[in-house]
Structures are given as C-alpha cells and as structure tokens.
Residue frames relative to the residue before (quaternion, step in Angstrom):
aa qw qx qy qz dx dy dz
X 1.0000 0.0000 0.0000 0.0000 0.00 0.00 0.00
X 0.6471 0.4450 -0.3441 0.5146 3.68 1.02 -0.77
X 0.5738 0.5946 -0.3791 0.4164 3.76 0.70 -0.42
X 0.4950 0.5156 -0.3384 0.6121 3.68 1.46 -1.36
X 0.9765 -0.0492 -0.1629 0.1325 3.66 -0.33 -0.52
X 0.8675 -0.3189 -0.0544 0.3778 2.59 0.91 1.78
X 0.4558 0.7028 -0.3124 0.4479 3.33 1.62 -0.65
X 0.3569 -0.6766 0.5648 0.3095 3.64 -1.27 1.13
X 0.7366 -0.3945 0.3686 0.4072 3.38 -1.73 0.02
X 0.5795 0.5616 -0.4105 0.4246 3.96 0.81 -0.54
X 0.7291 0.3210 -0.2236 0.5616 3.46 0.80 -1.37
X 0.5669 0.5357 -0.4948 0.3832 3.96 0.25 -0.19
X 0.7340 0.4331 -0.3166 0.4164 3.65 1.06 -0.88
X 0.6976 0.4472 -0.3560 0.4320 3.52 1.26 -0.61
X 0.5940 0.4353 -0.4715 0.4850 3.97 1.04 0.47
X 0.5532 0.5710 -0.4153 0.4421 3.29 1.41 -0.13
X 0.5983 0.5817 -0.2204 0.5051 3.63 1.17 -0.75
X 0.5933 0.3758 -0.4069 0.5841 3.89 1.23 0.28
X 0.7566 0.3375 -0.4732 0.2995 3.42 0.19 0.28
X 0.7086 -0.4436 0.3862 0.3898 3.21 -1.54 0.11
X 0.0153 -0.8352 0.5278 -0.1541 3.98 -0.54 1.25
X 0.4237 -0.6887 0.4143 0.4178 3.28 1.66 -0.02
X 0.8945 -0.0546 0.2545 0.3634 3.43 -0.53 -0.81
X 0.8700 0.1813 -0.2457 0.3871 2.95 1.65 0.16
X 0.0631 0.6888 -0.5217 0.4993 2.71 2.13 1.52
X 0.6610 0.4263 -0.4585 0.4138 4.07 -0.04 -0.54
X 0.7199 0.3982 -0.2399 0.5154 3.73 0.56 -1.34
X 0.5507 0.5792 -0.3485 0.4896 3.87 0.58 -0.68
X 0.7822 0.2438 -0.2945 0.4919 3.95 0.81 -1.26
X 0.5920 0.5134 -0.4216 0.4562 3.87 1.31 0.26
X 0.5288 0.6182 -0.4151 0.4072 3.30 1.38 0.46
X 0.4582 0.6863 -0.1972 0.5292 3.04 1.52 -1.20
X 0.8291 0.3589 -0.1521 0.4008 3.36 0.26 -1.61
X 0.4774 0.5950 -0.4181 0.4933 3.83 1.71 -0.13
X 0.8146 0.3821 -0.1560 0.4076 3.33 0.29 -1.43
X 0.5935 0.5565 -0.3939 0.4277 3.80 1.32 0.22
X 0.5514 0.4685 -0.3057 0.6189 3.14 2.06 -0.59
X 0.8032 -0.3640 0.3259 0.3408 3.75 0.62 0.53
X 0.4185 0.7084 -0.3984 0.4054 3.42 0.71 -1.08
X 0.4472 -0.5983 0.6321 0.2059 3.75 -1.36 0.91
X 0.5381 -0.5226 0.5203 0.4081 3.33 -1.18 0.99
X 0.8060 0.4465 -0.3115 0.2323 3.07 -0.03 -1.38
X 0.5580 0.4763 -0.3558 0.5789 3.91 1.16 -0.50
X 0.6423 0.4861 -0.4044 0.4332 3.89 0.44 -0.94
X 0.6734 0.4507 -0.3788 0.4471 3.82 0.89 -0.83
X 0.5027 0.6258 -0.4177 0.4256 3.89 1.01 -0.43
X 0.8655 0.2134 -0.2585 0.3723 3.53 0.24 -1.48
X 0.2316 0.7685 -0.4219 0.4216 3.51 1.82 0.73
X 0.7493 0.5219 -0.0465 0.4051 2.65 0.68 -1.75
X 0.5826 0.4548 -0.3264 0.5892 3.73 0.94 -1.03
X 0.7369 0.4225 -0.4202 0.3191 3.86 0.06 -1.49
X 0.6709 0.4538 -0.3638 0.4600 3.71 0.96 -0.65
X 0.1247 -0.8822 0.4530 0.0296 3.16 0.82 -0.43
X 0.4108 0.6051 -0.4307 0.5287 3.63 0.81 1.12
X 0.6585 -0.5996 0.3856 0.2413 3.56 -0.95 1.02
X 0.5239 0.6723 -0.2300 0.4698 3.52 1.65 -1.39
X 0.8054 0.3370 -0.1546 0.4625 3.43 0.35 -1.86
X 0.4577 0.6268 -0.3043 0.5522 3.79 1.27 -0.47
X 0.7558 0.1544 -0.3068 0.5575 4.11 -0.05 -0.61
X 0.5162 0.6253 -0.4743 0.3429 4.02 0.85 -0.13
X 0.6558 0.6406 -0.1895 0.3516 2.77 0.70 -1.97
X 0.6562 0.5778 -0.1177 0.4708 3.10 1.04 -1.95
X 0.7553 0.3603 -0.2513 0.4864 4.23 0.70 -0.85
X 0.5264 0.5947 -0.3978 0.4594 3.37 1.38 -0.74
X 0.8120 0.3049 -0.1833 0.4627 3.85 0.26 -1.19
X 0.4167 0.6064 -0.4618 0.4953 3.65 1.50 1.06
X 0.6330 0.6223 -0.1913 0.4188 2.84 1.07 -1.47
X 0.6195 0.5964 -0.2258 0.4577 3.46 0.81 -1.56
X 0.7379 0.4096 -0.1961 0.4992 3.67 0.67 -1.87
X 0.8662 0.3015 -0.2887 0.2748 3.19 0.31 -0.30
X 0.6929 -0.6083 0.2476 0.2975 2.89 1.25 0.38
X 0.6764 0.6087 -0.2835 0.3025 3.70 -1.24 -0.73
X 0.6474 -0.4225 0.2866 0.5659 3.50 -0.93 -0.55
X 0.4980 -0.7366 0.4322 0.1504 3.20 -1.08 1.51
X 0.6053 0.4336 -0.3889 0.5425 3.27 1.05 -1.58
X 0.6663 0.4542 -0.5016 0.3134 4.06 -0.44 -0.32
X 0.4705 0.7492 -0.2445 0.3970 3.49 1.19 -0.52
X 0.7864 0.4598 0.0378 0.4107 2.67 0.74 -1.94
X 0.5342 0.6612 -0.2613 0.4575 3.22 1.49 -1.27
X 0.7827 0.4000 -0.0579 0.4732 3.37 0.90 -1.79
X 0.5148 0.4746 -0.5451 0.4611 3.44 1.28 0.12
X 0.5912 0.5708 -0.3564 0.4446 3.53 0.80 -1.74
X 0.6780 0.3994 -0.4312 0.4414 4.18 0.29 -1.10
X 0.5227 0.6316 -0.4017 0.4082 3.83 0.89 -0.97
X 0.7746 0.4062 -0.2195 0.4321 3.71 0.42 -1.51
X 0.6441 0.5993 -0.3223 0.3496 3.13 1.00 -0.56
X 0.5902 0.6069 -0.1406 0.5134 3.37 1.25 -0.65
X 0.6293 0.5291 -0.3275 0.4656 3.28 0.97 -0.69
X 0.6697 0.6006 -0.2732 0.3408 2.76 1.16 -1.88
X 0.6997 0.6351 -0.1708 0.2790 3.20 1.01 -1.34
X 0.7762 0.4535 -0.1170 0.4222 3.40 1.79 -0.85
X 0.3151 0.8118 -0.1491 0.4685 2.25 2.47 -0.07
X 0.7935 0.3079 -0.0603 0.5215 3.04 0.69 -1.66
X 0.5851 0.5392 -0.3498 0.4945 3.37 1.20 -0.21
X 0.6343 0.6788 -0.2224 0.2957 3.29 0.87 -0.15
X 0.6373 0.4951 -0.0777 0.5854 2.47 1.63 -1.95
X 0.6642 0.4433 -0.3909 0.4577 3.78 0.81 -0.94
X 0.5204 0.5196 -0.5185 0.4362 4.03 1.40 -0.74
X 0.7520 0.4031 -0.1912 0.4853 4.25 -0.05 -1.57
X 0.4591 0.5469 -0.6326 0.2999 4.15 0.34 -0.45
X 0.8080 0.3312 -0.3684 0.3190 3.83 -0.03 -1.12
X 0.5043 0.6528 -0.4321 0.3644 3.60 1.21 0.26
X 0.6147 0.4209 -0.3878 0.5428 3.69 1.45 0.36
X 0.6053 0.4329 -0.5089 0.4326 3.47 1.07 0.06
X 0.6629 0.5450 -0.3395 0.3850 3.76 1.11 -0.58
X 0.5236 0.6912 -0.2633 0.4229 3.11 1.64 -0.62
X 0.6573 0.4690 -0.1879 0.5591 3.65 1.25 -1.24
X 0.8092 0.2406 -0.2609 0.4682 3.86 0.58 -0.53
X 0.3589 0.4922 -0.6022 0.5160 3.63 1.31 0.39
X 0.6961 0.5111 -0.3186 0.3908 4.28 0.50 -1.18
X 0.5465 0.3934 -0.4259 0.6043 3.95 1.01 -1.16
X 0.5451 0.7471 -0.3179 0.2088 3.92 -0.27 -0.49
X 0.7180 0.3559 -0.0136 0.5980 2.55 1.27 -1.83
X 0.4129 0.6587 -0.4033 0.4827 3.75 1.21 -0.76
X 0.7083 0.5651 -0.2588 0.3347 3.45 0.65 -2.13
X 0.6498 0.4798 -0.2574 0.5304 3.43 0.96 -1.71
X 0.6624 0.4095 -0.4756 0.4091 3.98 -0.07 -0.79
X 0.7810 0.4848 -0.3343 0.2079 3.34 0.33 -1.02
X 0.6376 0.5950 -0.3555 0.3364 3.06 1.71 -0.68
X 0.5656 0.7042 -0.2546 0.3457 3.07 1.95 -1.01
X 0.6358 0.5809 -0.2075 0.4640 3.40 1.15 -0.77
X 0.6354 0.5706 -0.2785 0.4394 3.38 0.89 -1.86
X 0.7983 0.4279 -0.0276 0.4228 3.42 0.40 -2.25
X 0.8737 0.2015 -0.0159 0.4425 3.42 0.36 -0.76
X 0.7386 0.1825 -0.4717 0.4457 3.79 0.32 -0.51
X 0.3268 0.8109 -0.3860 0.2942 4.09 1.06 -0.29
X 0.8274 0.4294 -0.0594 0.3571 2.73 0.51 -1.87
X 0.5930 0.5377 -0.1827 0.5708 3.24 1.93 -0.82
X 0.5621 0.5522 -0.3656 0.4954 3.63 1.18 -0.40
X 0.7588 0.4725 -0.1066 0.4355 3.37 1.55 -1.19
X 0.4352 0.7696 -0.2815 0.3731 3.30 1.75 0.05
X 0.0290 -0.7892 0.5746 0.2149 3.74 -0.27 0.14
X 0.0306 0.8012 -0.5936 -0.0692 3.84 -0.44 0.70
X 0.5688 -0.7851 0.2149 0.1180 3.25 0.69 0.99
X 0.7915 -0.2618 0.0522 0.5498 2.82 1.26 1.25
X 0.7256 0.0003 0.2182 0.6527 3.67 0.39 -1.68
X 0.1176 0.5972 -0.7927 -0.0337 2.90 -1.78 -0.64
X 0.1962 -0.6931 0.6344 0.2804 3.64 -1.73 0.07
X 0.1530 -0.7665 0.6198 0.0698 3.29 -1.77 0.32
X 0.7763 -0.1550 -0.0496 0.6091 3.34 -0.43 1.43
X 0.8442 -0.2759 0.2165 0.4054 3.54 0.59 1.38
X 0.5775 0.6873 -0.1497 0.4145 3.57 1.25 -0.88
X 0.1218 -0.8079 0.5737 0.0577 4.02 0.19 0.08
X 0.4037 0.7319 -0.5415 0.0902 3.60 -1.17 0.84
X 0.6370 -0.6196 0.3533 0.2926 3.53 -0.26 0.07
X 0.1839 -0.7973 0.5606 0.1273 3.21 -0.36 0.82
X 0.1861 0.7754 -0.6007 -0.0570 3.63 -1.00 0.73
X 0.7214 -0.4980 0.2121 0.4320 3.63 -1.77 0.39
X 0.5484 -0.4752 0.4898 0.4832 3.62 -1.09 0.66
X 0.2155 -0.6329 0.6481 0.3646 3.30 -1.72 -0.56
X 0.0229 0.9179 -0.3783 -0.1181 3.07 -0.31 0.86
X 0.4460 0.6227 -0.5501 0.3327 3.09 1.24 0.99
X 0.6067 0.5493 -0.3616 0.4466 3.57 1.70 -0.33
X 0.5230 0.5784 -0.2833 0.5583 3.70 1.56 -0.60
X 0.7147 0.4225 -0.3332 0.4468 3.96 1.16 0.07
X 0.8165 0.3210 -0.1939 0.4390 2.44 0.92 -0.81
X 0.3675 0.5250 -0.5526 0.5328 3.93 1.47 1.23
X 0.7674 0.3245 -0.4793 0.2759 3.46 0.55 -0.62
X 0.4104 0.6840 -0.4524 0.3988 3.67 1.76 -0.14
X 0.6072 0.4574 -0.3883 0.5209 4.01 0.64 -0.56
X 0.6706 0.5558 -0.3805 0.3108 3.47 1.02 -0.82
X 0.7166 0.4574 -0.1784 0.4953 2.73 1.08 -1.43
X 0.6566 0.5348 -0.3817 0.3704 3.75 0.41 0.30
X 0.6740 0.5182 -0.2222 0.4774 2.75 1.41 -0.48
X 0.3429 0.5178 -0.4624 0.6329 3.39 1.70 -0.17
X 0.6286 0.6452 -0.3823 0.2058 3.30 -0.26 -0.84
X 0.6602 0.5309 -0.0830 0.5247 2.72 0.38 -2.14
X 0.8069 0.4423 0.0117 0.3913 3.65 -0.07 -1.18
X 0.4693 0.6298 -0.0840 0.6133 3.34 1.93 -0.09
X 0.7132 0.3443 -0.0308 0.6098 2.96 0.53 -1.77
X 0.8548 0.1818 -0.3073 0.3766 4.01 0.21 -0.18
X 0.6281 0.3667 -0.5832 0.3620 3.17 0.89 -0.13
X 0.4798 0.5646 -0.5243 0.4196 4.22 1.23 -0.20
X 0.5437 0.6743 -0.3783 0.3265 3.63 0.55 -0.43
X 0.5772 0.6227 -0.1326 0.5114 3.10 1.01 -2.58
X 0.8017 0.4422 -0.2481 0.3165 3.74 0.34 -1.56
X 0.7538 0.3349 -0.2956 0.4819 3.43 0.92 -0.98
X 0.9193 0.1869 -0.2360 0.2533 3.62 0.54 -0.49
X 0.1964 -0.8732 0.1677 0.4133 3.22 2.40 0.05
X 0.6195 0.3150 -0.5965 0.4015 2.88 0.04 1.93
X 0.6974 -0.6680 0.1116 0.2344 2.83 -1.38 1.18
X 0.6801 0.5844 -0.1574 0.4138 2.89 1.95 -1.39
X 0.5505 0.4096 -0.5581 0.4667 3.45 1.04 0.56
X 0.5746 0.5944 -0.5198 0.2153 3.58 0.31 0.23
X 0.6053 0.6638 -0.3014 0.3196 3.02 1.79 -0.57
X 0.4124 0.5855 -0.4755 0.5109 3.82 1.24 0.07
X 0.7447 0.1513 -0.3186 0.5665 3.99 0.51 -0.74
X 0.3919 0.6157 -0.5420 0.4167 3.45 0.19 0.50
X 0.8011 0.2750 -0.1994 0.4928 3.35 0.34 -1.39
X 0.4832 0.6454 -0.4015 0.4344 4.05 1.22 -0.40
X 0.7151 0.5987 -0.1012 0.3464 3.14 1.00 -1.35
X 0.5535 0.5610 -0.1235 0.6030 3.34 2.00 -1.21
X 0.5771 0.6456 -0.2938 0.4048 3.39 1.06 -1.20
X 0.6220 0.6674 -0.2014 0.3565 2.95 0.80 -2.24
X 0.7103 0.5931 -0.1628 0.3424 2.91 0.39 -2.58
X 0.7450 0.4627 -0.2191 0.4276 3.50 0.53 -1.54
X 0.8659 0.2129 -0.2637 0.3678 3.53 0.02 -0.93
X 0.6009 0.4448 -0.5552 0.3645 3.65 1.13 0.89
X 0.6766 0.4771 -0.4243 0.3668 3.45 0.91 0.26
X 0.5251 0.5370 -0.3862 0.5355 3.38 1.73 0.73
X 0.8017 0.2272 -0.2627 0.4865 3.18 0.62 -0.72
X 0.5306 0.6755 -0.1755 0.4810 3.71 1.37 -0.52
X 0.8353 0.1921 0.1420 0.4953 3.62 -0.03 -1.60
C-alpha cells in the first residue's frame, strides 16, 4: 500500500512500525531507530532479521534489501515480496495442521510403552526376583546356577530407557510439528516429568 502511494521503503517501514504486529512492532520500531542513526537499510534489515530470528523474517528481510539495491519499481518488488511471504505463510500452516496430530500419537505411542514396562516389571521380572530355584538346575544337559534377579538394578535400566524415549520423543515430535527443534523441548521435558514420577510413585 505504501509503494501505491508513493512513499520510499525507509518511510513505508516507519508507518509500518505504528501498528500493532505483536512482537514485532518492538524490533520493527528498533529498526526505524537503526536507520535514523544512519545505519544502511540493508545492514539495519540483517540485525532485524537476526533479533527475530525466524526463517520467515530472514528470507523477507533478505528480498526487501534486494529490492532496495537494485533498484527499479519498488512497489513491484514489494508486491512480490508480500506474494513471496504469503506463500510461506500458507505452507506453513498447512504443514503444521498436516504433523500437529503427530504429538498426540507421539504421547500415547510413550503412555504405551510406560504401560508395557510396567507390566514387565510388576508381572514378570518381580516374580522372578521372588522365585527361589534352589540354587542350580540344568538345561539341555548344561548346569548353572540360578540366582535372584535384581530388580532394583533391572528398574532402574528401564528408567534410563525410558527417559531416553522421552527425551528423543519429545524433539523429534517437536522438529515434526513445528520445524524446529527447540520447541520439542517443552514435550521433551513433559515427557521426562511423566517418565520420572511414574516409576516413583508407580513402578
């Protein structure tokens, strides 16, 4: 719209910097506040670009200070950046709505496994900890000694196990729904949480 009327790219971004952008009205008016101190558009869009720090604002940033350098008709520039973002945006969200239910499958593939350890422990290595087999015994001819599982050392491998599902769970389900890694780490640590206080209070 500032391109339609006539406005250069310096003064389009600083009316663009009065509105409401969420989170990137603050960085947007410290753009402004680069390029009044002088600062080259094209360097002032970079450390934009780093402070937001998203892939989106990074290929903008990056067409916007083409546009500028190279000149010509701006508003066409612009047009095709704005059609550029728009697209992104779009495959974006298609994406995320395609991979979101892959963190709900992700959490009950994880309660599952919880389900299976515990039975393994509860039903079966227990009972074998509790077994007397009197010393020896033979198989297929073979002689050896039977002795009691430990099964506080047999819990507490499948606890490393299970965390590590966890851990590894939680980011690559992260990675999938929003592609980056560090949001996986919120179900990562949920997931650890989880992990830990059923094999304390549980197992």
């Amino acid at each position: 719209d500032a391109g339609r009327s006539g406005m250069t790219l310096t003064r389009s971004i600083e009316i663009s910097s009065e509105r409401d952008y969420g989170p990137l009205t603050k960085e947007l008016k410290k753009l402004i506040a680069k390029i009044s101190f002088r600062v080259p558009l094209e360097r002032a869009l970079q450390y934009f670009a780093d402070a937001t720090g998203t892939t989106l604002s990074r290929r903008s940033s990056m067409l916007i200070a083409e546009a500028n350098k190279s000149g010509g008709d701006i508003q066409e520039s612009m047009e095709s950046v704005a059609k550029h973002v728009q697209e992104i945006q779009y495959l974006e969200r298609k994406r995320r709505a395609t991979l979101r239910p892959f963190i709900g499958v992700m959490y009950i593939s994880f309660a599952v496994f919880l389900v299976t350890v515990y039975l393994l422990i509860s039903s079966f290595f227990k009972q074998l900890a509790n077994t007397d087999f009197g010393g020896g015994g033979t198989v297929g001819g073979v002689g050896f000694n039977f002795v009691s599982l430990p099964l506080d050392k047999i819990t507490t491998v499948f606890l490393y196990m299970a965390m590590i599902e966890a851990l590894f769970a939680g980011l690559v389900g992260g990675k999938m729904a929003t592609g980056y890694l560090k949001d996986g780490l919120k179900h990562a640590i949920l997931l650890m949480m989880i992990c830990f206080v059923t094999f304390i209070f549980l197992i």
